[in-house]
C-alpha positions as CSV (number, residue, x, y, z in Angstrom):
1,X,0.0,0.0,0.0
2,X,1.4,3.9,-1.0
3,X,0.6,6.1,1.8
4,X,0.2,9.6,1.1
5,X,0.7,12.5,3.3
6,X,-1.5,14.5,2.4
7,X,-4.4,12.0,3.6
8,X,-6.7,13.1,6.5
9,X,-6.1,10.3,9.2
10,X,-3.0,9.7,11.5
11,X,-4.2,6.7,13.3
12,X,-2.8,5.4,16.5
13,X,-1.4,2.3,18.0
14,X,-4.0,3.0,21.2
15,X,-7.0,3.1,18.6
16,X,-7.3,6.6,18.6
17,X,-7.8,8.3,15.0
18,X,-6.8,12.2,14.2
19,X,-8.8,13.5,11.8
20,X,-7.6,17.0,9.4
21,X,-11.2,19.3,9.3
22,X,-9.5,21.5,6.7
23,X,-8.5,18.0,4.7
24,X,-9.8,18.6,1.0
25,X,-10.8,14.4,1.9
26,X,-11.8,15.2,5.4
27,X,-15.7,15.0,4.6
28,X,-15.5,11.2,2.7
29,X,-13.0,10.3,5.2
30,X,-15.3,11.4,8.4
31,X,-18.1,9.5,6.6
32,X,-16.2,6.4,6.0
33,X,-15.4,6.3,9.5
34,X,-18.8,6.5,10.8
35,X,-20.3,2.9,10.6
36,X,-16.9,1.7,13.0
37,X,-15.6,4.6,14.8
38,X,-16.6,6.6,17.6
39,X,-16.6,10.5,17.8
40,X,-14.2,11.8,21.2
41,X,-13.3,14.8,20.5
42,X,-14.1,17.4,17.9
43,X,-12.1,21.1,18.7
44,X,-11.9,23.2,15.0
45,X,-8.9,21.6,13.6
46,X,-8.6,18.0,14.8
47,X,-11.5,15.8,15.7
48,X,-10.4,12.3,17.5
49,X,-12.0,9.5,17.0
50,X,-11.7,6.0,18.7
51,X,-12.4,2.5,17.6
52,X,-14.0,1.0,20.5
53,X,-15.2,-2.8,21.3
54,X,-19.3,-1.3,20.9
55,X,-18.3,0.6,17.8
56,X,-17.2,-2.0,15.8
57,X,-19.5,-4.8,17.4
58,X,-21.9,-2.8,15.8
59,X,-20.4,-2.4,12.6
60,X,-19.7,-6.0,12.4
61,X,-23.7,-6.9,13.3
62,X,-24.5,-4.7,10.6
63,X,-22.3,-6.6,8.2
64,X,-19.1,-5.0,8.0
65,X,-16.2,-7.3,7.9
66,X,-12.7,-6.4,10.0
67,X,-11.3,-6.2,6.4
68,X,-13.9,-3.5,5.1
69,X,-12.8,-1.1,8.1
70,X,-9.4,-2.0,7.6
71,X,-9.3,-1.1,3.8
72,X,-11.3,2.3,5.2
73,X,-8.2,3.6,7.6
74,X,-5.9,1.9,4.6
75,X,-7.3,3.9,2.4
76,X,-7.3,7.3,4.3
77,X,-4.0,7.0,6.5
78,X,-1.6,9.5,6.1
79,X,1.5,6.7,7.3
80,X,1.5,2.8,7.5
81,X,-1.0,1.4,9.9
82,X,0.3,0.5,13.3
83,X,2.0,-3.2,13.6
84,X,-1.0,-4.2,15.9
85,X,-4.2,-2.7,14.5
86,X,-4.9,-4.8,12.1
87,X,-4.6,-7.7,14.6
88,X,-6.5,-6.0,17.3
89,X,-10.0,-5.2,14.9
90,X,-9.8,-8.7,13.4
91,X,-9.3,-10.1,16.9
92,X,-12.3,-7.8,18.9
93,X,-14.3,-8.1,15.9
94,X,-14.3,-11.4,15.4
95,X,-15.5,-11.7,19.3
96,X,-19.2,-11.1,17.8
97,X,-21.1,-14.6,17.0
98,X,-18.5,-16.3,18.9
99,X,-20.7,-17.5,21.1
100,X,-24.6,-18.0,20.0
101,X,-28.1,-18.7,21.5
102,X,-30.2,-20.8,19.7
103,X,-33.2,-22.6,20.5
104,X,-32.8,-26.8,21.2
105,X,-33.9,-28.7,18.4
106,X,-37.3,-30.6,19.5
107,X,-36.7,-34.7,19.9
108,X,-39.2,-36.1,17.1
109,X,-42.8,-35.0,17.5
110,X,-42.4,-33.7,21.1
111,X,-43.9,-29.9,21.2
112,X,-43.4,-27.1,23.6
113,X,-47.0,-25.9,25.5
114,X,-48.2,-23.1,24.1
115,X,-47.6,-21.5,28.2
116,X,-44.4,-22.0,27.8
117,X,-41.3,-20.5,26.1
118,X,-38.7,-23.1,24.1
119,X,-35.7,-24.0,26.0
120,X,-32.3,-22.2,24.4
121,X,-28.4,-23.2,24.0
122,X,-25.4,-21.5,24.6
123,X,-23.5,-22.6,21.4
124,X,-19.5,-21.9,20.8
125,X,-17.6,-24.1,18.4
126,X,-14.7,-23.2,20.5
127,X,-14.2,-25.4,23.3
128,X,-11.6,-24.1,25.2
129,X,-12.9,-20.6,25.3
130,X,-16.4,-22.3,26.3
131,X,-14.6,-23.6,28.9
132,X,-13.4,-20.3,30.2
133,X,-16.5,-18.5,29.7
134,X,-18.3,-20.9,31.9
135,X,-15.8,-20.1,34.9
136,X,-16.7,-16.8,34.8
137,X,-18.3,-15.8,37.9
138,X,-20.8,-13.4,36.2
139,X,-22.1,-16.0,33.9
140,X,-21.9,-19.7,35.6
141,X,-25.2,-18.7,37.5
142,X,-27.1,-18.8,34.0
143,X,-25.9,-21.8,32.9
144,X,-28.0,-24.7,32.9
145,X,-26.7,-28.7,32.3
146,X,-24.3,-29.4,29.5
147,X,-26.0,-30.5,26.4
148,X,-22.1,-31.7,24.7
149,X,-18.5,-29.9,24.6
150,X,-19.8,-27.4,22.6
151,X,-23.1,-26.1,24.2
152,X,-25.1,-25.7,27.6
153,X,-28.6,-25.6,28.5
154,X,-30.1,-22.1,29.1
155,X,-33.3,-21.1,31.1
156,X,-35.4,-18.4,28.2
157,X,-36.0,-16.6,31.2
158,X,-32.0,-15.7,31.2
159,X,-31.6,-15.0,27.8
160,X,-31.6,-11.0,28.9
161,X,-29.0,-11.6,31.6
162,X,-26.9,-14.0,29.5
163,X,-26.7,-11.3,26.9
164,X,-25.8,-8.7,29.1
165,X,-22.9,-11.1,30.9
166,X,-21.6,-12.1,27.8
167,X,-20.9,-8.8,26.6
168,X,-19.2,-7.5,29.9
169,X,-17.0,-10.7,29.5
170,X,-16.3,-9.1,26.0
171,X,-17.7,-11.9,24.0
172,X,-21.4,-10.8,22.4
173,X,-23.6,-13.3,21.6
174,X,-25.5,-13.3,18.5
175,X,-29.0,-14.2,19.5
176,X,-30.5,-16.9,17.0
177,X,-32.9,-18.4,19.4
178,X,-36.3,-16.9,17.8
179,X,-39.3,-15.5,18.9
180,X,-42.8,-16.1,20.0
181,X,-44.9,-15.3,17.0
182,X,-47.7,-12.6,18.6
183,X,-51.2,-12.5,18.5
184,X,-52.0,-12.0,14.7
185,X,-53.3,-7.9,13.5
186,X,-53.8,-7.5,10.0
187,X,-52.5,-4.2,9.3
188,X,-51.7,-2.3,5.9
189,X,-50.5,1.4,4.9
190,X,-52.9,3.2,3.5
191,X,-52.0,5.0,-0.1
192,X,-54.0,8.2,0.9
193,X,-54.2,9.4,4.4
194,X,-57.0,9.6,6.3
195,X,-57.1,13.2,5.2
196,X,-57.1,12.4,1.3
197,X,-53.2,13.4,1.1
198,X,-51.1,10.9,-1.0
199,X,-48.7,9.1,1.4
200,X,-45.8,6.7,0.3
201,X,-43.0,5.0,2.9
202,X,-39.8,6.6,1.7
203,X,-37.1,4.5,0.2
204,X,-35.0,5.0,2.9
205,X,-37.6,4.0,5.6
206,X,-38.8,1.1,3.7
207,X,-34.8,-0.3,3.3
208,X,-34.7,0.3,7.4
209,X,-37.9,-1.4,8.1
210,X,-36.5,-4.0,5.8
211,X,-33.5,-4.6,7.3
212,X,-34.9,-4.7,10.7
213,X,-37.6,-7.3,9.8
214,X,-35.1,-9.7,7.5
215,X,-38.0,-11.8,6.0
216,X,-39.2,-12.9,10.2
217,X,-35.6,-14.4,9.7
218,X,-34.0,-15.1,13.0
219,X,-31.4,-12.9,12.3
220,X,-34.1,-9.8,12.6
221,X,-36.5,-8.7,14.7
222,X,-34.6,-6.9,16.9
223,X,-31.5,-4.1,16.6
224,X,-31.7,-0.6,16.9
225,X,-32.8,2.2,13.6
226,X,-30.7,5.3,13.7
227,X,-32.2,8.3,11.6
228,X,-32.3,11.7,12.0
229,X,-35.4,13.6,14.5
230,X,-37.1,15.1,11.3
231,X,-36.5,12.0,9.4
232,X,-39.7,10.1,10.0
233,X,-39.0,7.5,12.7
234,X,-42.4,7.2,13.2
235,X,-43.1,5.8,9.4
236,X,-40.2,3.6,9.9
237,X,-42.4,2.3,13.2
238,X,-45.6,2.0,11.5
239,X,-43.5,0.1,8.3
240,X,-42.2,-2.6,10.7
241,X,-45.4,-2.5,12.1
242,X,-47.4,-3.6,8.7
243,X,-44.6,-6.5,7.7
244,X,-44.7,-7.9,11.5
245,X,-49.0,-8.0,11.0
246,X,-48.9,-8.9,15.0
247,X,-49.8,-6.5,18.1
248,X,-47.4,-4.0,19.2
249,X,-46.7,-2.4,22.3
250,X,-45.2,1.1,21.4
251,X,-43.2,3.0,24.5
252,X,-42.2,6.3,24.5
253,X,-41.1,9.1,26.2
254,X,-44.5,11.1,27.1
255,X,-47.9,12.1,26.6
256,X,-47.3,14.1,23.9
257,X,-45.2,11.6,22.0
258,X,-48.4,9.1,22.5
259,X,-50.7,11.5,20.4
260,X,-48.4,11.6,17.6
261,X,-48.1,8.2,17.4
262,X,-51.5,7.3,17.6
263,X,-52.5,10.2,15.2
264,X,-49.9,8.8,12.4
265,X,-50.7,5.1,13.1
266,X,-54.5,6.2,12.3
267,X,-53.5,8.8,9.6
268,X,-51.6,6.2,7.6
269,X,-52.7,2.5,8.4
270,X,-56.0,0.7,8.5
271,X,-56.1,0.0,11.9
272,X,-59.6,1.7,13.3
273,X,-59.8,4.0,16.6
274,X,-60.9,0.9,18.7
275,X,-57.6,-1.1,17.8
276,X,-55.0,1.7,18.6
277,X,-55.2,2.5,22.7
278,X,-53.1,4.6,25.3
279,X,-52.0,3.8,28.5
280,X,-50.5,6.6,30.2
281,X,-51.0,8.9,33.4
282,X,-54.3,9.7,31.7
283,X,-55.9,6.9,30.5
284,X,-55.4,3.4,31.1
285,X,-56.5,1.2,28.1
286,X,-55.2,-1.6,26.9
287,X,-55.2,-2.6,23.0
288,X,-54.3,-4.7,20.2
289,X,-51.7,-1.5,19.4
290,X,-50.9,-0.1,23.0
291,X,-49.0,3.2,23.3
292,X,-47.4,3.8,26.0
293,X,-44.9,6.3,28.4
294,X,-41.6,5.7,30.2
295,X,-43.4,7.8,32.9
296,X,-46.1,5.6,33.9
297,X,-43.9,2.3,33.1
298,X,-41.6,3.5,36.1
299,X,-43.9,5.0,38.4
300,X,-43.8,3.4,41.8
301,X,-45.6,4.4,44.9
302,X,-42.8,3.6,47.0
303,X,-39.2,3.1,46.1
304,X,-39.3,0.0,48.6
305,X,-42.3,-1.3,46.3
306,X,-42.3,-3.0,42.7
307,X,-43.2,-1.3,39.9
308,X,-47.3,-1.5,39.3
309,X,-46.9,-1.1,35.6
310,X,-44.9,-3.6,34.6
311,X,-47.8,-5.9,34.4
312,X,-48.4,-4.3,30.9
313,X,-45.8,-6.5,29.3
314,X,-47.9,-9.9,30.1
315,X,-51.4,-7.8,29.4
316,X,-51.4,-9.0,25.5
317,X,-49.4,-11.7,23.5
318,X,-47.1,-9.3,22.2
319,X,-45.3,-9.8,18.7
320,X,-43.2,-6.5,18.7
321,X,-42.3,-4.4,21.3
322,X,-40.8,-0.2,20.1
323,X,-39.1,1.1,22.3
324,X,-39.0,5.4,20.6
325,X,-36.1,7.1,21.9
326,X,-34.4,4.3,23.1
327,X,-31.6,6.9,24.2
328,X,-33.5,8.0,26.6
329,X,-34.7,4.2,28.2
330,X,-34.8,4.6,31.9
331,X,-33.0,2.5,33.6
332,X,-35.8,0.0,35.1
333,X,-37.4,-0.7,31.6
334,X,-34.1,-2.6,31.0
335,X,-34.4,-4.8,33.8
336,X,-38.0,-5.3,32.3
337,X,-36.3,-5.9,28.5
338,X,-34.2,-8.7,29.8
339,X,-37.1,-10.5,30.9
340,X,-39.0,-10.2,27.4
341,X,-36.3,-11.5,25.0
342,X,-38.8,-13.5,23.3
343,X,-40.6,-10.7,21.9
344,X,-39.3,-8.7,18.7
345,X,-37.8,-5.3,20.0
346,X,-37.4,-2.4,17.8
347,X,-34.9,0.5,19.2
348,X,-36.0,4.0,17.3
349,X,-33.1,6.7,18.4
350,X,-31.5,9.8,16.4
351,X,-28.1,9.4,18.3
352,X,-26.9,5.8,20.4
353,X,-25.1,7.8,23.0
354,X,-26.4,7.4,26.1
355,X,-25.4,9.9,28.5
356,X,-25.8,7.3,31.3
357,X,-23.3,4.9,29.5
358,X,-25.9,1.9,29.1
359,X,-25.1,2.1,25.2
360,X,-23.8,-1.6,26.0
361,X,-27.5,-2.5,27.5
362,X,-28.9,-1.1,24.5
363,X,-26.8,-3.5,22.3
364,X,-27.6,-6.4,24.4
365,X,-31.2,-6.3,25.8
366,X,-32.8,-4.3,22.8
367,X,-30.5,-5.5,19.8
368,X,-27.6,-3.7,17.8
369,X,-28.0,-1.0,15.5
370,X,-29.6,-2.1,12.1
371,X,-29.6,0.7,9.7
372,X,-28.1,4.2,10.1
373,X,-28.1,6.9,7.5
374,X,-25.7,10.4,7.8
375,X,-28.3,13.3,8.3
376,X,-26.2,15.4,5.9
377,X,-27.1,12.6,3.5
378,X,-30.8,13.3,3.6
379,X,-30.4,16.2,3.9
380,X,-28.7,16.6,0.3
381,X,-31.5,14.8,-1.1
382,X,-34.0,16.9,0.5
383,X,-35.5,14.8,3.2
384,X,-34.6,17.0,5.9
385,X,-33.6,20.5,6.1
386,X,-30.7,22.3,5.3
387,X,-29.7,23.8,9.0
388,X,-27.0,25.7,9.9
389,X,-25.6,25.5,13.3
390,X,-23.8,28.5,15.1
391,X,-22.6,29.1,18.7
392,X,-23.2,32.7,20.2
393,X,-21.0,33.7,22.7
394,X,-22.6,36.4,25.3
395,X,-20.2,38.0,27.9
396,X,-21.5,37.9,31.3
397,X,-22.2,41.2,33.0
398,X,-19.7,42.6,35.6
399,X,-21.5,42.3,39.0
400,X,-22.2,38.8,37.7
401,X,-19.1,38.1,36.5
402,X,-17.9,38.4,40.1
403,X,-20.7,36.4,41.7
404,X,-19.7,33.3,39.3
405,X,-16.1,33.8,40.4
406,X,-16.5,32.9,44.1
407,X,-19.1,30.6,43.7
408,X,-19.1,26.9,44.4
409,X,-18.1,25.0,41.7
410,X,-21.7,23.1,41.4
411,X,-23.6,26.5,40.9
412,X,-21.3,27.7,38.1
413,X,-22.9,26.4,35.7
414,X,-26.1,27.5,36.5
415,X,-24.8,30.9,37.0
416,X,-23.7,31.1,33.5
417,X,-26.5,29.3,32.2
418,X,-29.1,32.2,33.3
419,X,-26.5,34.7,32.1
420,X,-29.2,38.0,32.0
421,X,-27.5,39.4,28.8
422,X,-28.6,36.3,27.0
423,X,-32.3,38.3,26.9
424,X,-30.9,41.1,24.5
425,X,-29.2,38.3,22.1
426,X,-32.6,36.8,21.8
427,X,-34.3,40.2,20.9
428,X,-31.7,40.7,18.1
429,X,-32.1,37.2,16.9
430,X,-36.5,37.7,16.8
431,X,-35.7,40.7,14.9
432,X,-33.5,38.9,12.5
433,X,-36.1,35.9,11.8
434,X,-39.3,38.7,11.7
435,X,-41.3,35.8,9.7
436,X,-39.8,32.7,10.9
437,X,-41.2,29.9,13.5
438,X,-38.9,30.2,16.6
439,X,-38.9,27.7,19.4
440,X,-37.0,29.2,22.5
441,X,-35.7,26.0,24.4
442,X,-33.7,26.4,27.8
443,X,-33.2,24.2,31.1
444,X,-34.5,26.4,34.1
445,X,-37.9,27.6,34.5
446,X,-36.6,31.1,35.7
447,X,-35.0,32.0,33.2
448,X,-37.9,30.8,30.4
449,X,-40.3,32.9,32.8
450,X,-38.5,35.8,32.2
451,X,-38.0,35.8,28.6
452,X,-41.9,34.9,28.2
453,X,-42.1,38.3,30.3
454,X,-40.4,40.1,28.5
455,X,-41.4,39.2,24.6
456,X,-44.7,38.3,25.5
457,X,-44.5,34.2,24.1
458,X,-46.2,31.5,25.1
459,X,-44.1,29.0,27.7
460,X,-44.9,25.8,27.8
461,X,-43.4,23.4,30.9
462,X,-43.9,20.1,32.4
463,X,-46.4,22.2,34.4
464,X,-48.9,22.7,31.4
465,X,-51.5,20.7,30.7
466,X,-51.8,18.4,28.0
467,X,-54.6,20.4,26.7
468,X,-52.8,23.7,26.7
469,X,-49.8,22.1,25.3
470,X,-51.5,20.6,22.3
471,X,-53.7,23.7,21.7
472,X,-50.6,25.7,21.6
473,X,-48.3,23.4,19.3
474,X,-51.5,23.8,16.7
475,X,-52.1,27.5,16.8
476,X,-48.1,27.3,15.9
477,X,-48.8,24.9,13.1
478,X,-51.2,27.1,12.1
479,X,-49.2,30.4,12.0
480,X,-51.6,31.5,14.5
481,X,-48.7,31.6,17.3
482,X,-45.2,31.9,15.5
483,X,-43.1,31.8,18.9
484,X,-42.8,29.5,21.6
485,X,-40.8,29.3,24.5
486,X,-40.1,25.2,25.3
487,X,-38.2,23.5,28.9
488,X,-37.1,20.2,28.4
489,X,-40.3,19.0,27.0
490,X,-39.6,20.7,23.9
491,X,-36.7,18.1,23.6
492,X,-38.7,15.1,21.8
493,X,-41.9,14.4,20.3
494,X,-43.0,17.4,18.9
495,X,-44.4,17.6,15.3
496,X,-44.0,21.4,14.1
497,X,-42.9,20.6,10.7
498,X,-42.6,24.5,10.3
499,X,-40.3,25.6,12.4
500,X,-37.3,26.9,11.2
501,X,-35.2,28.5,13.9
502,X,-34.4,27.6,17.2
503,X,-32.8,29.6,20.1
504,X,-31.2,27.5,22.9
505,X,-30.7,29.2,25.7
506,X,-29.6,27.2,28.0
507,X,-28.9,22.7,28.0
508,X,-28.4,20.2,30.3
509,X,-24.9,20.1,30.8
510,X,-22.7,18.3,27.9
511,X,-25.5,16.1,27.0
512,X,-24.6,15.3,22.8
513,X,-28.0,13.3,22.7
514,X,-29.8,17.0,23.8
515,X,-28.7,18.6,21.1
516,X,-29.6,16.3,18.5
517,X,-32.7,16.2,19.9
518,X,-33.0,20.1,20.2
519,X,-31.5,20.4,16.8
520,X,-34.0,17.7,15.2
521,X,-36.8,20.1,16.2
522,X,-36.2,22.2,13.2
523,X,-35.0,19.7,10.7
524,X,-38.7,18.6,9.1
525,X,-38.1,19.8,5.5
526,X,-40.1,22.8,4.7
527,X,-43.0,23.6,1.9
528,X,-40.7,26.5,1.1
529,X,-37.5,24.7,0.9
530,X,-36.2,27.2,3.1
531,X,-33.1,26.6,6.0
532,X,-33.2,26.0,9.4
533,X,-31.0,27.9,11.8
534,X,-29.8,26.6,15.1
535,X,-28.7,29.3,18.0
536,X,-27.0,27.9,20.9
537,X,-26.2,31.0,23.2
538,X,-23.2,30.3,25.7
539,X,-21.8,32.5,28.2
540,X,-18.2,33.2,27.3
541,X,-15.4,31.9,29.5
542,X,-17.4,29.4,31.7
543,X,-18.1,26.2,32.6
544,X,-21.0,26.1,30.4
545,X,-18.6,27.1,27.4
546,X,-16.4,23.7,28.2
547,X,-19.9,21.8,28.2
548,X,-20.7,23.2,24.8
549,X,-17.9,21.6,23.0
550,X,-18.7,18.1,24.3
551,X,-22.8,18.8,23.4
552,X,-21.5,19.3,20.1
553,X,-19.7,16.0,19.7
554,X,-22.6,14.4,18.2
555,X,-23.8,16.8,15.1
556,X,-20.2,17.4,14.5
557,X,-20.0,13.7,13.6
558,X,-23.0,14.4,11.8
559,X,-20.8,16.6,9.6
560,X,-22.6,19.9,10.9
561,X,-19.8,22.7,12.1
562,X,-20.7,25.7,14.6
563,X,-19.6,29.0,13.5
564,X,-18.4,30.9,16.3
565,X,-20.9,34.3,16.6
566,X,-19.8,37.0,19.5
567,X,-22.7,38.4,21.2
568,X,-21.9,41.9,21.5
569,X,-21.1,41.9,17.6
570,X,-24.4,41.2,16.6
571,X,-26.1,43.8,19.0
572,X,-23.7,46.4,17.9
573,X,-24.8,45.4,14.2
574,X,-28.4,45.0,15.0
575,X,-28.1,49.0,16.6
576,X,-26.4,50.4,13.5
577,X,-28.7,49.2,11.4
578,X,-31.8,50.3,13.4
C-alpha cells in the first residue's frame, strides 16, 4: 500500500484516530469512518475519533467485515497502519457470534406448551474458550446442564441476563434463538391518508424497516434504527409494524409523543380507533396496538415497592415491542427488556449515545444497531432540512461576572447558564427571523419565565397541561402563534414541521444526545424549501462554554460545524442598522 501524506487520518497504535477538518478528503474520510468509529473529541482543527469494542460490534452486526474497516483507515492514513491494528480489529471483531443462542432442536414429534417458552443453548464451536467463559463468575449462575462440549442448556428466562454477561465478559452473543410469534393484527398502509393526502414510505424508511424485519428471519426482529429527529422514525415504526401483522406495544417518552403516534398510526394504516389505545397517566386502556410512556412504566408508589406497571408487558401476547427514543430508556425498563427476550424489539433513536453509558444495555437487551443513514445525506436529497448550526458567545455582566467567580463550583454552571444578557441576544435574533417559526428552548424555569415576560411568548413546561400544550403546538402549526418558549419538553416528540429557527438558551450540561434532539426540532423539510438555523447561546469563558464543546460532539460527527458568533457583535450590528 502507497501512503500519502497529504491523507486526512494519523491513526494510532491506542486506537485513537486524528482527523484534518480542513483536509480537501476530510468529509469522505469522516463519513467512511462513521459505521466503525466513535466520535471523542471534535475542537476546529482535529477531531479524535476512537475504535472501541461497541463501535465495531456494531459495525460487524450490521455486516461490516474487520477487512472493510481496515481497507477504510488503509485507504485514508496519512502513514503505514500501526503493527498491531490490524490484529486487534480482526481479533475484537471477530468476538461477535463467537458465542450464540439458539433454541434446542425438539426430539421427534415432542412440542413445547403453548404457556411456555422453548428452552435455548449457549453454542460456541470453541471449546476451550467455552470452557473459560463458563468459569466466569458473572455467567456460571445462568448456565443450565451441558448438552455436549460445545453447548449448555439455558433457562429463556436468562436469555436477557446472558446477553448482558456475555458482553461485559467481552464476547457478544448473537442471538438466533427466535421469537414467539404474537397475536395475529392484520394491518396495511394506507396509499391516501385519512385526510385524502397521497402518502408513500420513503425508500430509505422502507430499506430500514426491511433490514430490521429480514423476511421474520432469525437474524431480525430486533437491533436498533438510527435516523435523524425530522426524518420520519415514526413511518419507519408503523413500516415494521405492517410486515410484522402482529400487536405491538409502542413506549415512548410522554404524553405528547403518544398522540403523535396514535395520530400517524390512524392517519396512515388501516387500523380503526378501537384497535390503537393509550396507556399513560391519563388513560389506562389496553389494545391490540398499546401506546405507551416511560413515565407511567416506572412509576412506583414507594421506592421499597415494585413497579405497578410492569404488568403491561404480560397484558397481550405481544409480537413486537418499540421502544422510541431508546436513548433516553430509563433504567428500570431494562431490567424489564431482559425478561422479554422473546418478543421482537425495535430501538428508534437519532443518536446511540447514552449519557448514562448503558449504550452496552442497548446493544444487548434491545438489539444492535440495524440501519443508520448520515443526516447530511438526507439532507442533500431533501429529506430534511438544510440547518446551519452557530454558537453565540454572550459576555457575562460585571456584578455577575464576580458572583460566578466565588461561587461553588456546582452553581457555576447554572450561574452562566441564566446569564441575563442572553435576553438582548434573543431580541436581536426575533428581529432577525421577523417571519420565521422560533422555538426558544432552555433548562431552568426562571430564566424561560422571564424571557416569556419580557417578549410576550407563550411557555410551555412540564407544568402545562396536555390540553394547553396541544392547543398551543396547533395554533403554531397554524401560524396562528409563530413563537414559543419550550423547557425540556420541547426536547422530543413534537411535530411542528414549520419551524425553522431555534434559540437554545440554556442545555443540560454536555449532553450530545440533547442537542440532537433540540436540533431535530427544526429539521422537518419545509414547503418552502427554506433553512433551518440553530442558536446555541453560551456564556463566554465558563463552565458552560467547556460543556458546549462536548454537546456538540454528536452533530459534529453528523458533519454539521458551529460557527463561532460574538454576542456583543451582533447587538452592535443589529443597533447600527436600526
Amino acid at each position: 500500500m502507497h501512503y500519502d501524506a497529504s491523507n486526512p487520518l494519523i491513526i494510532q497504535s491506542d486506537r485513537s484516530i486524528l482527523v484534518e477538518v480542513d483536509n480537501p478528503r476530510y468529509t469522505e474520510a469522516r463519513d467512511a469512518l462513521a459505521p466503525f468509529a466513535e466520535l471523542e473529541k471534535s475542537p476546529e482543527h482535529i477531531h479524535t475519533y476512537r475504535l472501541t469494542p461497541l463501535s465495531l460490534w456494531n459495525a460487524a452486526a450490521a455486516g461490516m467485515s474487520a477487512q472493510a474497516m481496515l481497507d477504510v483507515l488503509d485507504r485514508y492514513s496519512k502513514f503505514p497502519l500501526p503493527s498491531n491494528l490490524a490484529a486487534d480489529i480482526r481479533e475484537l471483531v471477530s468476538r461477535y457470534g463467537r458465542v450464540k443462542l439458539e433454541r434446542v432442536a425438539r426430539q421427534g414429534k415432542e412440542q413445547t406448551p403453548p404457556s411456555s417458552l422453548p428452552p435455548l443453548r449457549l453454542v460456541c464451536d470453541d471449546v476451550p474458550l467455552l470452557e473459560e467463559l463458563a468459569r466466569q463468575p458473572r455467567l456460571r449462575d445462568y448456565l443450565g446442564k451441558r448438552i455436549d462440549r460445545h453447548s449448555f442448556l439455558i433457562e429463556p428466562g436468562h436469555r436477557g441476563v446472558l446477553k448482558q454477561a456475555l458482553i461485559a465478559i467481552g464476547y457478544p452473543a448473537e442471538d438466533l434463538a427466535g421469537y414467539t410469534e404474537g397475536a395475529p393484527l392484520p394491518m396495511r398502509l394506507r396509499s391516501l391518508t385519512r385526510s385524502g393526502l397521497p402518502f408513500h414510505v420513503r425508500d430509505y424508511q422502507r430499506d430500514a424497516a426491511d433490514i430490521f424485519y429480514a423476511g421474520g428471519d432469525v437474524r431480525g426482529g430486533s437491533g436498533v434504527i438510527v435516523l435523524p429527529c425530522g426524518a420520519g422514525k415514526t413511518i419507519v415504526g408503523i413500516a415494521v409494524m405492517t410486515l410484522m401483522q402482529r400487536s405491538t406495544l409502542v413506549l415512548t417518552t410522554g404524553i405528547t409523543a403518544v398522540k403523535q403516534w396514535r395520530r400517524e398510526i390512524l392517519e396512515r394504516t388501516d387500523l380503526t380507533e378501537d384497535q390503537v389505545a393509550e396507556y399513560t397517566g391519563e388513560t389506562k386502556d389496553i389494545g391490540p396496538v398499546t401506546l405507551a410512556t416511560y413515565q407511567i412504566l416506572t412509576y412506583r408508589p414507594d421506592k421499597s415497592e415494585e413497579f405497578p406497571h410492569f404488568q403491561l408487558f404480560d397484558q397481550r401476547d405481544w409480537g413486537l415491542i418499540i421502544y422510541d427514543e431508546v436513548h433516553l430508556l430509563p433504567a428500570p425498563v431494562f431490567r424489564v427488556t431482559a425478561q422479554i427476550q422473546a418478543r421482537r424489539r425495535l430501538g428508534l433513536t437519532a443518536t446511540l449515545v447514552r449519557e448514562d453509558g448503558r449504550e452496552a444495555d442497548v446493544f444487548s437487551l434491545i438489539g444492535p444497531k440495524k440501519y443508520d443513514v448520515p443526516w447530511r445525506e438526507l439532507e442533500t436529497k431533501g429529506w430534511i432540512a438544510e440547518a446551519t448550526c452557530a454558537e453565540i458567545r454572550v459576555a457575562m455582566p460585571e456584578p455577575l461576572r464576580m458572583e460566578y467567580a466565588v461561587a461553588e463550583w456546582r452553581h457555576k454552571y447554572r450561574i452562566a447558564s441564566e446569564n441575563p444578557a442572553k435576553d438582548d441576544v434573543v431580541a436581536c435574533l426575533l428581529d432577525r427571523y421577523p417571519d420565521s417559526r422560533v422555538l426558544i428552548i432552555g433548562q431552568y424555569l426562571k430564566q424561560l419565565r422571564q424571557l416569556r415576560k419580557r417578549f410576550n411568548i407563550p411557555l410551555i413546561t412540564g407544568q402545562t397541561s396536555n390540553s394547553e400544550r396541544e392547543d398551543l403546538y396547533d395554533k403554531f402549526r397554524k401560524g396562528e402563534v409563530r413563537s414559543l418558549i419550550l423547557s425540556k419538553v420541547g426536547n422530543f416528540a413534537l411535530d411542528l414541521p414549520d419551524a425553522n429557527v431555534l434559540i437554545q438558551v440554556s442545555g443540560t450540561f454536555g449532553s450530545r444526545q440533547e442537542e440532537a434532539q433540540r436540533l431535530g426540532r427544526i429539521l422537518r423539510p419545509k414547503s418552502s424549501g427554506e433553512a433551518a438555523h440553530f442558536y446555541t447561546l453560551v456564556s463566554r469563558d465558563t463552565r458552560e462554554q467547556d460543556f458546549a464543546h462536548h454537546r456538540q460532539l454528536f452533530l459534529t460527527e453528523q458533519g454539521y460545524s458551529y460557527r463561532i458568533l460574538d454576542g456583543a457583535e451582533m447587538l452592535e450590528e443589529t443597533r447600527a442598522a436600526g
